[in-house]
BASE-791725 format. One record per atom (N, C-alpha, C, CB): residue in one letter; x, y, z. Coordinates in steps of 0.2 Angstrom, whole numbers, plus 5000, padded with zeros to 4 digits. Glycine has a CB too. Example, Ala and Ser with C-alpha at 12.3 -4.5 7.8 and 13.67 -1.06 7.14 Angstrom:
<sites>
A506649725039A506249785039A506649845039A505749785045S506449895035S506849955036S506450005039S507049975029
</sites>
This chain:
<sites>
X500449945000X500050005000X500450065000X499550005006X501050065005X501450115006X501850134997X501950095012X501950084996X502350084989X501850104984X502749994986X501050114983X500650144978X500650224978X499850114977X500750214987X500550284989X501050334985X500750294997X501850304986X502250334985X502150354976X502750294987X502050304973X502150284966X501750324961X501950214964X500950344966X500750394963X500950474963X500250374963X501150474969X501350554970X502050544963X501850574981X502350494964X502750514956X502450514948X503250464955X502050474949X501550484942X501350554943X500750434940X500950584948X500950654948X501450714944X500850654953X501850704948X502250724947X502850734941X502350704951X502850664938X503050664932X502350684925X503450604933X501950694926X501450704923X501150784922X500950664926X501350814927X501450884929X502050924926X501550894937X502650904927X503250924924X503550894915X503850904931X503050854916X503050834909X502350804904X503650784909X501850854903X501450844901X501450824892X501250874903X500950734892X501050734887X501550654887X501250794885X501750664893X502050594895X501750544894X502150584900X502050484892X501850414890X501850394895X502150364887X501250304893X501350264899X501750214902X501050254900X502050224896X502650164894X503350214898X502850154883X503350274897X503850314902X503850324908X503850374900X502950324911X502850324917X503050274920X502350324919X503050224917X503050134920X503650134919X502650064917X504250154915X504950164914X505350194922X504850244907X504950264923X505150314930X504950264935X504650394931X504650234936X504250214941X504450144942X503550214940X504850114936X505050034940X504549994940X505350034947X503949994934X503349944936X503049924930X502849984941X502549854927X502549854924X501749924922X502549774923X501749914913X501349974910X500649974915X501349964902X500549894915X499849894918X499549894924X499649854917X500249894928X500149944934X500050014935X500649934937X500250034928X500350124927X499550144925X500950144920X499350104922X498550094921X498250094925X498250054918X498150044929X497750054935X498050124940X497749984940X498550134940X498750204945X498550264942X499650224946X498550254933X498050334932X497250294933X498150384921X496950244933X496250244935X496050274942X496050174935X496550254948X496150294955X496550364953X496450244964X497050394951X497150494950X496650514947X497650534946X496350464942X495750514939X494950514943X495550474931X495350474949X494450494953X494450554960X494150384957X495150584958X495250644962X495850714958X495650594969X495850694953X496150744949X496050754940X496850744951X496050794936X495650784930X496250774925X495050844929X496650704927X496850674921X496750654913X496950644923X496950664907X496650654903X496950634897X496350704904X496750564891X497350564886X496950564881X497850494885X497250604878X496550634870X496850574866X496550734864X496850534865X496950474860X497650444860X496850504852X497650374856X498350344858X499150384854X498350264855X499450384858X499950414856X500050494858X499950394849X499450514863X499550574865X499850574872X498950614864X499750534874X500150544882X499650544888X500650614883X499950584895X499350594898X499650674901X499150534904X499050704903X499050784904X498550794908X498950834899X498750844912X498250874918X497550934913X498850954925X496950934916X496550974913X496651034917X495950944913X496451104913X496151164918X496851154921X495351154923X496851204927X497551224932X497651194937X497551294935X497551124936X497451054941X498351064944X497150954937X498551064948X499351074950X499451034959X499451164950X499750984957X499850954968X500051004969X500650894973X500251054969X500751124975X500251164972X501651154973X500051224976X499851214981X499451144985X499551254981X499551104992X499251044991X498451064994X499650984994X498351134998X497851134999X497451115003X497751124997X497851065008X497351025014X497151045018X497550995019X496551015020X495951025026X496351015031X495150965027X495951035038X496351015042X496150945043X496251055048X495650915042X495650835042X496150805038X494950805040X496250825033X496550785029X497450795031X496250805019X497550885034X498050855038X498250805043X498050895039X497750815045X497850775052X498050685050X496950775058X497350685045X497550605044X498250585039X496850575039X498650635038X499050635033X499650615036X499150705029X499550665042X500050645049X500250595051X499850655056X499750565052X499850535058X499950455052X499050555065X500050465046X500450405043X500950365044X500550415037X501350415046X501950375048X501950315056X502350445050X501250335059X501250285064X500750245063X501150305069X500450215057X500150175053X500550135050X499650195050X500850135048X501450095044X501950045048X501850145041X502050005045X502549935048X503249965046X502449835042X503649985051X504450025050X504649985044X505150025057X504749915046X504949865043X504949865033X504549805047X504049895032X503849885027X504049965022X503149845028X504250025026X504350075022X504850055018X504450125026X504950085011X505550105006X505950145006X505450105000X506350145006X507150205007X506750245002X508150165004X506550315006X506550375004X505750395004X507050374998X505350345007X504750385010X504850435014X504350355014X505150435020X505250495026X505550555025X505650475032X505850545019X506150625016X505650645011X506950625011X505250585008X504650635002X504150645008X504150574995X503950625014X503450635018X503450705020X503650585024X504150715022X504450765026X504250825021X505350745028X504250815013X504450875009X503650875009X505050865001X503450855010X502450845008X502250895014X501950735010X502450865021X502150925024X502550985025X502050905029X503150985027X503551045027X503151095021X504351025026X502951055015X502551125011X501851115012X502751125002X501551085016X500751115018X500851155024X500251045021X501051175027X501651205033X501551275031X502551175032X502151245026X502351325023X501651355021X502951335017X501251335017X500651355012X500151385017X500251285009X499951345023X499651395030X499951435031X499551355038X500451425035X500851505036X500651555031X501751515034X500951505024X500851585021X500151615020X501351605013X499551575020X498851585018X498451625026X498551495015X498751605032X498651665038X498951705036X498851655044X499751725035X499951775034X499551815029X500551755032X499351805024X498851825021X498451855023X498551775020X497951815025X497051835029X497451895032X496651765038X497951895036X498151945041X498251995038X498651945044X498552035033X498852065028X498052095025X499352025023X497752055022X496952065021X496652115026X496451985022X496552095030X496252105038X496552185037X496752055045X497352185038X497552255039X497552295033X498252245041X497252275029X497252335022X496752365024X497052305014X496052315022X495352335024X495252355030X494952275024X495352435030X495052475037X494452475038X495252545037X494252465045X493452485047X493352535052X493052425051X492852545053X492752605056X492452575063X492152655052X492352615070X492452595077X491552615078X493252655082X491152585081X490352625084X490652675085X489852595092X490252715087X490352775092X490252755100X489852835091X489852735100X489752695108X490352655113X489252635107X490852625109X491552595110X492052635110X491752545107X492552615113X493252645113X493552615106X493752625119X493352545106X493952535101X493552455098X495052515107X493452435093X493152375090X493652325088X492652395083X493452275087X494052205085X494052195079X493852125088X494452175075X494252165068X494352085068X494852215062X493652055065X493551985064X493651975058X492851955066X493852025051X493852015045X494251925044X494252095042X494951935047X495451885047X495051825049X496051895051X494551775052X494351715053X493551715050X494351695061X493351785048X492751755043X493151765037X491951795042X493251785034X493751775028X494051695026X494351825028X494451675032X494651605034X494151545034X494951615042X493551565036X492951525038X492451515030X492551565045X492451575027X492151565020X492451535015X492151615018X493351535014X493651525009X493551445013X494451565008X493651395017X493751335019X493051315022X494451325025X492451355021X491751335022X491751295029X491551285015X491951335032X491951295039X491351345042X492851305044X490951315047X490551365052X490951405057X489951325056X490651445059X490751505066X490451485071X490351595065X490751505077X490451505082X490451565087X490751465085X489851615086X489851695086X489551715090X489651725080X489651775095X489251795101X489151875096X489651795112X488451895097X488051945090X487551975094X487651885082X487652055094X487552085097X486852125092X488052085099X486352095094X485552125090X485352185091X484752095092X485452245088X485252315091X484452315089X485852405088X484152275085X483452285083X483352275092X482952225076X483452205093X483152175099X483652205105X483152085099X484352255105X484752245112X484852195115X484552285117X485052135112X485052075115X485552035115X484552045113X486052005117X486751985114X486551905114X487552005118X486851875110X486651795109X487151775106X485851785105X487251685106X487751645103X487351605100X488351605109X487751605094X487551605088X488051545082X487551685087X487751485081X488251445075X488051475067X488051355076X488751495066X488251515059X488751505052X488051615059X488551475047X488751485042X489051535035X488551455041X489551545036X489851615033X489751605025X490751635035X489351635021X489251615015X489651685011X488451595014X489451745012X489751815010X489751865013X489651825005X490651885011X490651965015X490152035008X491751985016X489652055011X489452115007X489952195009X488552125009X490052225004X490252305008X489652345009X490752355004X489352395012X488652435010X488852505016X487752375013X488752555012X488652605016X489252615020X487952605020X489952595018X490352625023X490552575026X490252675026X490152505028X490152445032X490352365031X489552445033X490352335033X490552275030X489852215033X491452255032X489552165029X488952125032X489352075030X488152135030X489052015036X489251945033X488251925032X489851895041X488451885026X487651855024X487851785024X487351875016X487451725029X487451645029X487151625034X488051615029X486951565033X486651525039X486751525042X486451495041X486051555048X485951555056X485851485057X485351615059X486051455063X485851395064X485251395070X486551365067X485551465075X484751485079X484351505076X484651525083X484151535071X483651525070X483451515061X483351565073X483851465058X483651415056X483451455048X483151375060X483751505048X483651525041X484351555040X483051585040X484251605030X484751655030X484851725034X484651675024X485251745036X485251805042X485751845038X485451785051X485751915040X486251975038X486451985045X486052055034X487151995046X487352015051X488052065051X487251965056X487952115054X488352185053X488852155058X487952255055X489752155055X490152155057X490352195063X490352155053X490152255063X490452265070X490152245076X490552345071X489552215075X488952185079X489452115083X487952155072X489952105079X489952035082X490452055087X490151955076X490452025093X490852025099X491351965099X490352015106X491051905097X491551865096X491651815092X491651855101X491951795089X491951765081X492551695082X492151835074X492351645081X492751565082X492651535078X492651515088X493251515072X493151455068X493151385069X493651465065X492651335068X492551265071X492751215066X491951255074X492651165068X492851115062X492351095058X492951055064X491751105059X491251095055X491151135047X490651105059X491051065044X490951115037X490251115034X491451085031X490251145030X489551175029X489551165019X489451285032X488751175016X488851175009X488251225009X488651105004X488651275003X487951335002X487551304997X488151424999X487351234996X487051194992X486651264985X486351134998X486151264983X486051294978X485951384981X485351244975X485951384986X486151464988X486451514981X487051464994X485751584980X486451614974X486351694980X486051634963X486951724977X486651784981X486351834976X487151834984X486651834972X486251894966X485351864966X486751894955X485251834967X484451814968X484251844976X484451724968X484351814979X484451844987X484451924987X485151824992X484851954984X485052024983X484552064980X485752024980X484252034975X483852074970X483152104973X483752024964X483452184969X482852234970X483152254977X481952194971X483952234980X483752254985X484352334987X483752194990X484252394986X484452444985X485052444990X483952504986X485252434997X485752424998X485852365004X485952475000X485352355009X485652295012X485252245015X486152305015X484652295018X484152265020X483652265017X483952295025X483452185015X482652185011X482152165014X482552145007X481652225010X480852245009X480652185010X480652285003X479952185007X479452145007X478952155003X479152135013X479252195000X478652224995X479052284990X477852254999X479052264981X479252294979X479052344975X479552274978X479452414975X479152464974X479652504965X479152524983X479152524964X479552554957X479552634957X479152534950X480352664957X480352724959X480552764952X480652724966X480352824950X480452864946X480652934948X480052864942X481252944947X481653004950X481953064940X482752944957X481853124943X482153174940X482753184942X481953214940X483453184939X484153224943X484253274937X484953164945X484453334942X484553394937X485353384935X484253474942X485353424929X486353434926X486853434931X486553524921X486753464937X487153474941X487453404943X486953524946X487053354944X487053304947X487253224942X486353314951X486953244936X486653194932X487353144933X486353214924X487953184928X488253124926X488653114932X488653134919X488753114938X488853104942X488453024947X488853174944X487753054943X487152974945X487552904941X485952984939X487752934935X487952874931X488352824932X488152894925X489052874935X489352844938X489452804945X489552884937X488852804947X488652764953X488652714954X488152784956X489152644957X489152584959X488552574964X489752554961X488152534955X487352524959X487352434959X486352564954X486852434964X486952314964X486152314962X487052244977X485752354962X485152344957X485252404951X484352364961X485052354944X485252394938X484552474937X485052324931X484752514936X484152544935X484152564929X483952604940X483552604925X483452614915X483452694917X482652584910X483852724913X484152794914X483952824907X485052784916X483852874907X483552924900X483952974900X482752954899X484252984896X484653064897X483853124893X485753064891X483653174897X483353214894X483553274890X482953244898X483253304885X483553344882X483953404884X483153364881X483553434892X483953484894X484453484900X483553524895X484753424899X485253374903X485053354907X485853394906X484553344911X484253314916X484253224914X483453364918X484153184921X484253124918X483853094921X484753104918X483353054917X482653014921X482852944920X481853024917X482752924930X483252874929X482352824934X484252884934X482352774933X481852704936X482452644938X481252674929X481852634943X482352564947X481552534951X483152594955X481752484953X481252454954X481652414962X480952404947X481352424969X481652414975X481352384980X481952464976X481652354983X481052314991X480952324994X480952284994X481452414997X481552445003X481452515001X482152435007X480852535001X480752635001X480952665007X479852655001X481252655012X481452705017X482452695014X481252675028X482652665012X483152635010X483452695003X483052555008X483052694998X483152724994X482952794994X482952704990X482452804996X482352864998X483052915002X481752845004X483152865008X483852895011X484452925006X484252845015X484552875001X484952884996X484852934991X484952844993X484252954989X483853014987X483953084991X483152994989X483853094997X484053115002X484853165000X483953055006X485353124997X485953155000X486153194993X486453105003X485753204988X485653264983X485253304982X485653264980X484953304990X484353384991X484053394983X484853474994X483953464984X483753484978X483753474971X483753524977X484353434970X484353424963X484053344963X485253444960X483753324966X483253254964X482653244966X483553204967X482053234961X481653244964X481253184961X481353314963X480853144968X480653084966X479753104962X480753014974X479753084957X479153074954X478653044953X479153084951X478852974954X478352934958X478752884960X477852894954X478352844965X477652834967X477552904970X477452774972X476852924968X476552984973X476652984980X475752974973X476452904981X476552904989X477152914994X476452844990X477752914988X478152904991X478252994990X478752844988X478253014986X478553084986X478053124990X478553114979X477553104993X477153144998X477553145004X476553124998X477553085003X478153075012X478653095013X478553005014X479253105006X479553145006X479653215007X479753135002X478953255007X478653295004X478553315013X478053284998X478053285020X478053285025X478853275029X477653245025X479353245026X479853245030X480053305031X480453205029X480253335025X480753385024X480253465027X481053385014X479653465028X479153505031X479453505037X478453495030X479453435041X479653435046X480253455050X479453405047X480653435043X481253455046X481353535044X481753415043X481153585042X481053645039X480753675046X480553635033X480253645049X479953665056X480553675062X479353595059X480953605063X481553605066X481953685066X481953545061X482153685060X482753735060X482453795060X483153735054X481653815059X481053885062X481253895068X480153885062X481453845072X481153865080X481853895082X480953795088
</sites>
């Protein structure tokens, strides 16, 4: 067993650095007959995408298939380990323990450097602090870690709807940016659906062993109609005027719902979007005063129409 183990890390290997190789060369390198070389690409091909386009072409890796990086779980570390103490000393071949040795020493290095990483990630991506705290933790580095390796969280999350702090198992599916902020979107285990939860909300954040599948999960489906981060329940179709001063300035806006934009004659630009949160857009509306004026829904521009009275009252007294 120990001797296939080996035999195929060198078919690998020699299949990588020389693609297009025979199997008559393999079995050559390898000291074995051809039809052992056949059965050793039958089990690689049921874990890497080996492939010989007809006789006399050889064999070749598909797509960017490559052993290095090797990429291990931590299970598959663990069970990779601990080989050496499953084996009969008696029955190893001169020069396992130095290919063993070279196998992990580069899964080793590959964590290192893939924390190193996260970390560097972590420290690019600046966040901003509540106001209510002195100073916030940045969890960027173990949900990043926990998404790329689909492992679950183990999270204490802090509800400002409810003021309520709770521990929470949750499946990290994606980081969103919005409004200056960063959200994590993935399954709540307590309560048994998709949840959004605002990064600086979390108190404390732990990577576990458990792995997760976002089975048919999309986000751009989940996301849609939804203006920035929280979704509606009912969707609304809004039509806005933006005057010259502002227009081509709209255009340029990284929007996650598409809106149909008109440019008007006298540079003004009529723009429609269709959304599932009216207090959401509205806000967004909001931060070019006068030069935007929503024109329908009625309903909505009437509200709009009562805010800004009220806030008009405000600044009279």
């Amino acid at each position: 067993m120990t001797d296939k183990v080996i035999r195929i890390f060198k078919i690998i290997n020699a299949i990588q650095a020389n693609p297009g190789i025979t199997a008559a060369d393999l079995a050559f390198r390898c000291e074995v007959h051809i039809r052992t070389v056949y059965r050793d690409l039958e089990v690689i091909s049921h874990f890497a995408p080996v492939t010989n386009e007809g006789r006399g072409t050889g064999y070749r890796f598909m797509g960017k298939f490559f052993l290095y990086p090797l990429d291990f779980t931590d299970q598959e570390s663990l069970a990779f380990s601990l080989l050496p103490s499953v084996l009969h000393e008696e029955k190893i071949p001169p020069g396992f323990h130095s290919a063993y040795d070279k196998v992990m020493g580069t899964h080793l290095k590959e964590k290192s450097r893939q924390n190193g990483l996260l970390e560097n990630i972590a420290d690019i991506i600046q966040m901003g602090t509540p106001a209510y705290r002195k100073e916030s933790r940045n969890f960027l580095q173990p949900l990043i870690a926990a998404i790329l390796e689909q492992r679950s969280i183990r999270a204490v999350y802090h509800s400002q709807l409810r003021n309520e702090i709770t521990e929470r198992k949750i499946d990290p599916y994606y980081l969103v940016p919005r409004d200056q902020r960063f959200y994590l979107i993935g399954y709540c285990h307590l309560k048994g659906a998709i949840r959004t939860f605002r990064i600086s909300r979390f108190q404390q954040v732990e990577m576990t062993a458990s792995t997760f599948d976002k089975g048919d999960f999309n986000i751009k489906q989940y996301l849609k109609n939804t203006w920035s981060i929280h979704r509606g329940t009912r969707n609304i179709t809004f039509k806005v005027r933006f005057h010259p001063e502002v227009a081509r300035y709209i255009k340029e806006e990284e929007l996650f719902v598409r809106p149909r934009m008109t440019d008007e004659g006298d540079g003004t630009l009529r723009f429609e979007v269709t959304v599932n949160n009216e207090q959401e857009f509205t806000k967004w509306i909001l931060q070019y005063g006068p030069h935007a004026e929503i024109l329908e829904p009625p309903s909505a521009r009437e509200g709009l129409k009562q805010q800004l009275e009220q806030w008009l009252d405000v600044y009279q007294q």
